[in-house]
C-alpha positions in Angstrom: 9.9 3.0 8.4 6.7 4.7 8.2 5.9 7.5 5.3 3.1 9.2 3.7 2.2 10.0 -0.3 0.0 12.8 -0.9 -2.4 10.5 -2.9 -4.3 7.9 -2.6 -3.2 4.2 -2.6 -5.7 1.1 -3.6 -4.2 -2.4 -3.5 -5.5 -6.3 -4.4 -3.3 -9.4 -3.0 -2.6 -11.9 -5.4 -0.7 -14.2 -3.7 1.9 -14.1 -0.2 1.0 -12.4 2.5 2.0 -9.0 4.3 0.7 -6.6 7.0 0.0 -3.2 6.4 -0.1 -0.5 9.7 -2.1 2.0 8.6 -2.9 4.5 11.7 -2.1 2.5 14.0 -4.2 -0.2 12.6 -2.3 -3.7 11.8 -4.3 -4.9 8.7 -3.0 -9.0 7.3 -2.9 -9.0 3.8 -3.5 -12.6 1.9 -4.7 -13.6 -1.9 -7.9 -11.8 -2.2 -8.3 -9.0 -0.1 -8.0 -5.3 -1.3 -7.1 -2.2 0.9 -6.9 1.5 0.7 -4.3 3.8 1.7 -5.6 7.6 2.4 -3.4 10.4 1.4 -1.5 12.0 3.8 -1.7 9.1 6.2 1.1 7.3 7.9 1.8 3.8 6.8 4.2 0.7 6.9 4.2 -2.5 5.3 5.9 -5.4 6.1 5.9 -9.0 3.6 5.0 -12.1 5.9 5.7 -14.3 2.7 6.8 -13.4 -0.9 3.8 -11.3 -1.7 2.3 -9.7 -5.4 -0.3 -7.2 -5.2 -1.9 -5.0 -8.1 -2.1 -1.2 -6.5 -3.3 1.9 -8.2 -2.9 5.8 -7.3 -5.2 8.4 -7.4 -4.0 10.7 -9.0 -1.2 8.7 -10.3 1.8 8.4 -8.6 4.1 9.1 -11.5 2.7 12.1 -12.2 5.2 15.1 -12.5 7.9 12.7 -11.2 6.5 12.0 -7.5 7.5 8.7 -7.6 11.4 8.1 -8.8 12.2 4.4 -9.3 
């Protein structure tokens, strides 16, 4: 299902791969490659094989409880 944050979202694979549909742009994710993930701007992703990825918010995304886990 597709959602938005209201930050931004920076990501590195370390190893699996995935897809991420961006605005209506597919992007494959594999060991290496980094992506970014405007705010406000509505996004999917789907794991192709058992993926691990290192992502960072801006601001971050815990701030004042925005992201409940």
């Amino acid at each position: 299902m597709a959602h938005q944050q209201d930050y931004e979202v920076v990501g590195f694979g370390i190893s699996g791969q995935g897809e991420l549909d961006t605005e209506d742009q597919v992007v494959r994710l594999e060991p290496g490659d980094s992506w970014v993930v405007l705010a406000g701007s509505q996004h999917t992703c789907r794991i192709l094989v058992t993926f691990t990825a290192i992502e960072a918010t801006a601001p971050p995304a815990q701030i004042h409880g925005r992201e409940q886990t």
